[in-house]
C-alpha positions in Angstrom: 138.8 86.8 193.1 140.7 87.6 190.0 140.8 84.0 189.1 137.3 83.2 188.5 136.5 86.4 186.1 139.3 85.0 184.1 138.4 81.6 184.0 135.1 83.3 183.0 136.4 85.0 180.4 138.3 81.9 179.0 135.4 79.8 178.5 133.4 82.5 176.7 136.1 82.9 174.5 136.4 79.2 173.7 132.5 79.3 173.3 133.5 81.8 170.6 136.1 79.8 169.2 133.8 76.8 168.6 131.1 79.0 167.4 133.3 80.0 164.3 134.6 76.8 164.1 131.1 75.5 163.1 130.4 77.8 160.7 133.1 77.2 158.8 132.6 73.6 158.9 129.0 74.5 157.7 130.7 76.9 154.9 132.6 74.1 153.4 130.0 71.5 153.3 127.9 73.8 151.3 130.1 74.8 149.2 131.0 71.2 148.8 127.1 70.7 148.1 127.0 73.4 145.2 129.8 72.5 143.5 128.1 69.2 143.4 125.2 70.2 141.7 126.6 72.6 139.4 128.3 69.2 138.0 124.8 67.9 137.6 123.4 70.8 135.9 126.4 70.7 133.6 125.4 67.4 132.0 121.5 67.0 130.3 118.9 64.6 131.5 118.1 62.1 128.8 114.8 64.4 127.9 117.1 67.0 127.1 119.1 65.4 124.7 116.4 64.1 123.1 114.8 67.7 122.9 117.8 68.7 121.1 118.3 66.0 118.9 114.9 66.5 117.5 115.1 70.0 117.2 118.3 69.5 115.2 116.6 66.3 113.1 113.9 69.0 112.2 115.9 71.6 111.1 118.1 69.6 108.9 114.8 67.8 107.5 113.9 71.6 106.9 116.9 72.7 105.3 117.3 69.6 103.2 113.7 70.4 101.9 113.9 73.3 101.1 111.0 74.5 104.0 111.2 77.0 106.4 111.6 76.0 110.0 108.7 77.8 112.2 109.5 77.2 115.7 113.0 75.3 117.6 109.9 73.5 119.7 110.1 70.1 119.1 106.8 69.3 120.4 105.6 72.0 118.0 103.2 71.1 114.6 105.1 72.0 111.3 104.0 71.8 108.2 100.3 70.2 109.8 98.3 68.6 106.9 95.2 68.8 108.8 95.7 72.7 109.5 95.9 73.2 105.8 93.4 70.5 104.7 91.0 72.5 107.0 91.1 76.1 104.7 89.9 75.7 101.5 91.2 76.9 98.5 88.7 79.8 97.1 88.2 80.2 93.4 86.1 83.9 92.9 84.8 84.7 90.7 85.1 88.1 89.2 82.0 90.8 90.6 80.7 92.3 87.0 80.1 88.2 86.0 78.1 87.4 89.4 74.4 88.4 89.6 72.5 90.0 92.5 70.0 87.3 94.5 67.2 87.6 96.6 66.7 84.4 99.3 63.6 83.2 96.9 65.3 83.0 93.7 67.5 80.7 96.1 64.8 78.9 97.2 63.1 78.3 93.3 66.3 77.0 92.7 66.5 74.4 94.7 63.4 73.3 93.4 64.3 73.3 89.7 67.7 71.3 90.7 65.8 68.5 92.5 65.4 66.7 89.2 68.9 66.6 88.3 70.5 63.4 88.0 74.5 64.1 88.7 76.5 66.8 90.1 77.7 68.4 87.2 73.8 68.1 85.8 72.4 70.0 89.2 75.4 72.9 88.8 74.6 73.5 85.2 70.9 74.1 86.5 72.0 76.0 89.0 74.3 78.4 86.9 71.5 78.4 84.5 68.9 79.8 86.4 71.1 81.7 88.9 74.1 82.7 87.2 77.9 82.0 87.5 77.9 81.0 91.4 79.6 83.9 93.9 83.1 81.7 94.2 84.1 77.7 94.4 85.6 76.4 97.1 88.6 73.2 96.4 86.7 73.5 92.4 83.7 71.5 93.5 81.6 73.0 96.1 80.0 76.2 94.3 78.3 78.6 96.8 76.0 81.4 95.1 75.0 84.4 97.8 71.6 87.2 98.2 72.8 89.9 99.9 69.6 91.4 101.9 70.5 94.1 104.4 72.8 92.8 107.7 72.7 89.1 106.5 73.2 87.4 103.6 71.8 83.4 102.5 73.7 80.8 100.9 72.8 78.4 98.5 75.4 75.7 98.8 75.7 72.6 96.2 78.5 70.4 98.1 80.7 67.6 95.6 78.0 65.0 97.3 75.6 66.7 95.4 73.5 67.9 98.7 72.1 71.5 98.8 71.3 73.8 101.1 70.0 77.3 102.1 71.6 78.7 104.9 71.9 82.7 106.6 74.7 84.3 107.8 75.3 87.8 109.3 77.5 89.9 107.4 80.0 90.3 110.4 80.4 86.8 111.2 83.3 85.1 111.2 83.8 81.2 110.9 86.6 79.3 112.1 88.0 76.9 109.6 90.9 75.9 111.8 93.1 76.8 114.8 95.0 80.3 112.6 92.4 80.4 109.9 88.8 82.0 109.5 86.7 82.7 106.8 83.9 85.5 106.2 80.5 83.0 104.9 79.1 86.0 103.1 82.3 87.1 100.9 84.1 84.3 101.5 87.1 85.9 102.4 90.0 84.0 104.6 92.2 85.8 107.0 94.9 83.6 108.5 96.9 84.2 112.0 95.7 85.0 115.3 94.1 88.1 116.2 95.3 89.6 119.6 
């Protein structure tokens, strides 16, 4: 009776034995299996290289250029010409020179302008009837404004020579490009993104 409890006893222990066996079979194939892909995560794909290459590229176009570098994207805009093209360059001028408006001295003088043959001709009419004009925007498109309580109109003679009335609210703001918006009654800019 003895005999049988021990042979028992044998093959649990083998069953053991091969139990551990396969685990540390298991162990070593998966540590085989990480060590190969820590090789592969060692070396860059090719869209990594190129990533770093350009970033590299950019910065020594930067530095040789004398510009500052904004951003190590290389998928990033720098320097965009159409971003900059987009805000225009504001030329005020000073309050005590400007004179106060109401919308129907804007709307007279459109009338009055209508005869003018050129450009320049319509802006001297202009600043002849209504004064130096509120500020210039890129030194040919001359806005003049009439403040009238929470809005305010503009009388706007582009280079094209086209004119127009238009109203604004005080408060508004307009986009002039993705970082850049401008106020259409002071004609203030103010650059960046607001959070």
């Amino acid at each position: 009776m003895k005999t049988p409890l021990l042979l028992g006893f044998g093959l649990l222990f083998c069953a053991a034995c091969g139990a551990s066996n396969a685990t540390s079979q298991t162990g070593t194939t998966s540590a085989a299996l990480t060590s190969d892909s820590a090789e592969k995560k060692a070396e860059p794909s090719a869209a990594e290289k190129w990533a770093e290459a350009k970033v590299a590229a950019d910065a020594k176009q930067a530095k040789a250029s004398g510009e500052k570098q904004t951003s190590g994207d290389p998928l990033a805009m720098q320097n965009d010409a159409m971003e900059q093209a987009a805000i225009p360059k504001i030329e005020m001028t000073p309050a005590r020179q400007v004179r106060a408006h109401s919308r129907s001295e804007l709307d007279s003088a459109m009338g009055v302008m209508k005869t003018a043959a050129t450009v320049d001709e319509a802006a001297a009419k202009l600043t002849a009837r209504l004064g130096k004009p509120s500020w210039t925007e890129n030194g040919n498109r001359r806005i003049w404004v009439a403040n009238t309580g929470a809005q305010c109109h503009r009388l706007i003679l582009e280079a094209d020579g086209s004119v127009e009335v238009e109203s604004a609210s005080k408060t508004e703001w307009r986009m002039l490009s993705a970082t850049a918006k401008q106020n259409p009654c002071t004609g203030e800019i103010k650059r960046g993104i607001e959070k």
